[in-house]
VEXRO-596103 format. One record per residue (C-alpha): residue number from 1; chain; residue in three letters; x, y, z. Coordinates in Angstrom, 3 decimals, m for minus. Each point is the difference from the previous one (the first is absolute). Layout:
! VEXRO-596103
<k NUM&c A&r ALA&u X&v Y&w Z>;
...
***
This chain:
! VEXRO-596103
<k 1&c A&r UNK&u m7.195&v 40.379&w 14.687>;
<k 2&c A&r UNK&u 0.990&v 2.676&w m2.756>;
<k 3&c A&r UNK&u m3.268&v m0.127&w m2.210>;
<k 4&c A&r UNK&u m1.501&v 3.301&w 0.761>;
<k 5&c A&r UNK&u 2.642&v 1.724&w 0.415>;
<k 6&c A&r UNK&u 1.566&v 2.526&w m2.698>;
<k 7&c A&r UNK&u 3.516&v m0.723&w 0.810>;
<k 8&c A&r UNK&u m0.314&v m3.886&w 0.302>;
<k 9&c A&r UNK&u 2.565&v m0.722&w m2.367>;
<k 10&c A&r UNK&u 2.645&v 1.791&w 2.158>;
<k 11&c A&r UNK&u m1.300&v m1.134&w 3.125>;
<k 12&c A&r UNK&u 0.100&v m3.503&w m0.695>;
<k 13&c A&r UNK&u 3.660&v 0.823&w m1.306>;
<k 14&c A&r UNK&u 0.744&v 1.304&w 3.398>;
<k 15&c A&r UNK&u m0.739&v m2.835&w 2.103>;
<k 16&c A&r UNK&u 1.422&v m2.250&w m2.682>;
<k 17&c A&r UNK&u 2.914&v 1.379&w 0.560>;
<k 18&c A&r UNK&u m0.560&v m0.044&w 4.013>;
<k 19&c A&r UNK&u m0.839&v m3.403&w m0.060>;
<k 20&c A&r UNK&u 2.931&v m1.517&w m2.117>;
<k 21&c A&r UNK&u 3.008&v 1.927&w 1.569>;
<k 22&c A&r UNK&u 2.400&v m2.215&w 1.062>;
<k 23&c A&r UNK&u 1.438&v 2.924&w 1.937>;
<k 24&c A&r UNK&u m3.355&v 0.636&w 2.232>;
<k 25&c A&r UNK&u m0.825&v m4.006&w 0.216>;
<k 26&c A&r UNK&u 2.869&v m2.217&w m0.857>;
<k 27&c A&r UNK&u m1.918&v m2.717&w m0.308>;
<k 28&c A&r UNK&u m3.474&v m1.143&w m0.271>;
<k 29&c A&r UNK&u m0.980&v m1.523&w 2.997>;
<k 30&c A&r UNK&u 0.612&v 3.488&w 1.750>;
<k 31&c A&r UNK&u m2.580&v 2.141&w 1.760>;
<k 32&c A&r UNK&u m1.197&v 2.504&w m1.524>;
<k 33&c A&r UNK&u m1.787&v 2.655&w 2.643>;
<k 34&c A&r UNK&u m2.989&v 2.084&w m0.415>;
<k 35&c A&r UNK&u 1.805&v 2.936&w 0.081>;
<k 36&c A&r UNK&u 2.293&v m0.447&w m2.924>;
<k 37&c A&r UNK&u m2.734&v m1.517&w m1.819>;
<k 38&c A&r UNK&u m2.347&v 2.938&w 0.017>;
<k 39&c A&r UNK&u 3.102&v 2.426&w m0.538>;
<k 40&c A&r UNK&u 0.550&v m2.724&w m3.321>;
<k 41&c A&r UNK&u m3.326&v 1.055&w m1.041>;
<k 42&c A&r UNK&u m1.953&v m2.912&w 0.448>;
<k 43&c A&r UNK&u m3.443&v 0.234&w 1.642>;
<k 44&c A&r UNK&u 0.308&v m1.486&w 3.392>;
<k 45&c A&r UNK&u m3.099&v m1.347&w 2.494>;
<k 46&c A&r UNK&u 1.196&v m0.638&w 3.428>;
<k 47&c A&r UNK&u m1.057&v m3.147&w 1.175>;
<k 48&c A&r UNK&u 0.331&v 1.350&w 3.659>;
<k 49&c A&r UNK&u m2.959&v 2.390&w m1.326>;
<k 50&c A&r UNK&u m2.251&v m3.152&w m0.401>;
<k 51&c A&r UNK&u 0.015&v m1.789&w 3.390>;
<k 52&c A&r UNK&u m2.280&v m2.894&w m1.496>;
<k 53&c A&r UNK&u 2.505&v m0.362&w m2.909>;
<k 54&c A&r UNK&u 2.683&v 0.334&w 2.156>;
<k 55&c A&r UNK&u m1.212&v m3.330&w 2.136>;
<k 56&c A&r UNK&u m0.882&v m2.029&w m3.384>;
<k 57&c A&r UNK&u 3.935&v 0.752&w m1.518>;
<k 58&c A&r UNK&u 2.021&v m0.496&w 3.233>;
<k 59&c A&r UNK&u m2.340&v m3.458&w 0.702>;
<k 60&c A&r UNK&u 0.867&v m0.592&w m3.287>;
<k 61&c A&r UNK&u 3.649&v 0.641&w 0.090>;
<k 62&c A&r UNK&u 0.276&v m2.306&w 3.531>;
<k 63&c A&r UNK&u m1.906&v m2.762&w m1.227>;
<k 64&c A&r UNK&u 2.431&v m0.225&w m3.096>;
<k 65&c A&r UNK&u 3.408&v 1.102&w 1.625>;
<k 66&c A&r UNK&u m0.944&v m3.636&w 2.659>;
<k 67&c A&r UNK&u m0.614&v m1.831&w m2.909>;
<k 68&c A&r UNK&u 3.353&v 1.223&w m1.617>;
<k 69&c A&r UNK&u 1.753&v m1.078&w 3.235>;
<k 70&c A&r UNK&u m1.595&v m3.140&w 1.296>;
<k 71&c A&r UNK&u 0.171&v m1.748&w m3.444>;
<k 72&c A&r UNK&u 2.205&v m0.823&w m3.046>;
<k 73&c A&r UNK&u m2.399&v 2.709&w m1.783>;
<k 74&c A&r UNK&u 2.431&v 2.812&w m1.831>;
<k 75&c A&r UNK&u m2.351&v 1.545&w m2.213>;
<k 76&c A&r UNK&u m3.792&v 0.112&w m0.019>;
<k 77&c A&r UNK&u m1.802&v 1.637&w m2.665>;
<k 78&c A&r UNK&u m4.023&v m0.059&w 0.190>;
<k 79&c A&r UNK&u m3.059&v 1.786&w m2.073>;
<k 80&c A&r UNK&u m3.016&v 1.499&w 1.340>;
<k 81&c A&r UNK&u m1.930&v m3.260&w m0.762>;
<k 82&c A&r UNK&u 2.387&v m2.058&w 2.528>;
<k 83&c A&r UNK&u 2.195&v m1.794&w m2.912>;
<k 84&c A&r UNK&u 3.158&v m0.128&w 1.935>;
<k 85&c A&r UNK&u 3.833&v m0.231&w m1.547>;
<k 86&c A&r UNK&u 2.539&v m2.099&w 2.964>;
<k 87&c A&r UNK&u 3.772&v m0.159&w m0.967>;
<k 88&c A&r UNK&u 1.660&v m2.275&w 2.914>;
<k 89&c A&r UNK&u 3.697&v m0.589&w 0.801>;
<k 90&c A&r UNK&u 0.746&v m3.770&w m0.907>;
***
């Protein structure tokens, strides 16, 4: 994100900082907006800017926040080659 740049070292120290401040997130399942993310430094896309994307992520996001709540899944972890990770409640 910081390769080309001439001040990468601080950059990257910057949103280091952002990122682990217990005092801006508290925890780390907190949302983190755009806004505060660019202001950190970090090099933000919009997904809102890629309508296409936009579909593919929030399809995505449904099709595992069902599974999440129609099963005893908890966790799912899975590659780009479709090897797949399930932790279940007992």
């Amino acid at each position: 994100m910081f390769r080309d740049s001439s001040r990468a070292e601080q950059q990257a120290a910057k949103a280091v900082r952002y990122l682990s401040s217990r005092n801006e997130h508290f925890a780390h399942e907190r949302h983190i907006a755009i806004e505060g993310a660019r202001t950190a430094g970090l090099q933000i896309v919009a997904l809102e800017d890629h309508p296409s994307l936009q579909d593919l992520v929030v399809t995505l996001h449904h099709a595992y926040t069902h599974t999440l709540q129609q099963t005893n899944a908890i966790k799912i972890i899975e590659n780009h080659e479709g090897m797949r990770v399930v932790n279940n409640t007992r």
